[in-house]
C-alpha positions as CSV (number, residue, x, y, z in Angstrom):
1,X,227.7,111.3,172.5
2,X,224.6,111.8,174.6
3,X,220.8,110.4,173.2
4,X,218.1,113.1,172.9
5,X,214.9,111.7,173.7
6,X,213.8,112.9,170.0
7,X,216.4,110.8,168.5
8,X,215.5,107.5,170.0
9,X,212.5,105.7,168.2
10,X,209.7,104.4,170.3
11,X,209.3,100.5,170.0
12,X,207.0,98.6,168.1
13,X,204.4,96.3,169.2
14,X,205.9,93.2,167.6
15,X,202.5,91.8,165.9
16,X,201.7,94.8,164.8
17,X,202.2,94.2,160.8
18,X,199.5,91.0,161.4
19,X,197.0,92.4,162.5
20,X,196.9,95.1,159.3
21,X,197.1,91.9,157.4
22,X,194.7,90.5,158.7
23,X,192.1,93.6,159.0
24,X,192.6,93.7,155.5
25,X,192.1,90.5,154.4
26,X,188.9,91.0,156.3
27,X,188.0,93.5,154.5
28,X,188.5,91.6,151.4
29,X,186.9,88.9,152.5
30,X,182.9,91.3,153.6
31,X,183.9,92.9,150.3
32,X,183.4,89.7,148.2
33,X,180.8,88.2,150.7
34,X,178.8,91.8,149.8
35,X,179.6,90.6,146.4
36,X,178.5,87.4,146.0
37,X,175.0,87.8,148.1
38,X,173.9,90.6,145.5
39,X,174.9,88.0,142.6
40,X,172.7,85.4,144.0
41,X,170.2,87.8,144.8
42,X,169.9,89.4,141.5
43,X,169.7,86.2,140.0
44,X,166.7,84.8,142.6
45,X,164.8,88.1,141.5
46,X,164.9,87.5,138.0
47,X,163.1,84.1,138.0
48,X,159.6,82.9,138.3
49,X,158.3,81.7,141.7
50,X,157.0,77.9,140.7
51,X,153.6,77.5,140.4
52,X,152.3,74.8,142.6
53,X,148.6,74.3,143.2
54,X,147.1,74.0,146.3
55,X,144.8,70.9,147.3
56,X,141.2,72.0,148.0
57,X,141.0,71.0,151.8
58,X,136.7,70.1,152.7
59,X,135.2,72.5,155.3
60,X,135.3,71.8,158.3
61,X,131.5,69.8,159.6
62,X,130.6,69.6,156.0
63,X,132.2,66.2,155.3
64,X,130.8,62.8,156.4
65,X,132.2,60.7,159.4
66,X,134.0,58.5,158.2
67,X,133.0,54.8,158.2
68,X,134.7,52.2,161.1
69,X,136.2,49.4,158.9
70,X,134.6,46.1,159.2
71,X,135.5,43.5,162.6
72,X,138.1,41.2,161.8
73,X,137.0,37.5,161.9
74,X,137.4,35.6,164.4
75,X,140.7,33.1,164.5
76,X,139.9,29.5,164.2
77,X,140.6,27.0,167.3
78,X,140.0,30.2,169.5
């Protein structure tokens, strides 16, 4: 009994099942990344930004030099 070519099945590529696996378990895996970012997200939004009060810095010229501290003494037997 002669083959047909229509009766004879092409070949698979023989990693072909892994990489559906592991398309899909990247897909899982943007899926619950998507997820998780608009969890944290909604729950940043919902509080209060911390009020912190911010020093009073002098202008710049208006304040006075500052004075040069004082000579230290001299070191007996020197």
């Amino acid at each position: 009994m002669a083959r047909t070519k229509s009766s004879v099945k092409a070949p698979k590529a023989p990693g072909e099942p892994v990489y559906t696996v592991m398309a899909f378990i990247t897909l899982v895996a943007l899926a619950l990344g998507c997820v998780l970012m608009y969890l944290d997200y909604d729950e940043y939004g919902q509080k209060p930004a911390p009020a912190e009060k911010v020093p009073a810095l002098p202008k710049l010229g208006d304040a006075t030099p500052p004075t040069p501290p004082p000579p230290a003494p001299p070191m007996p037997g020197n």
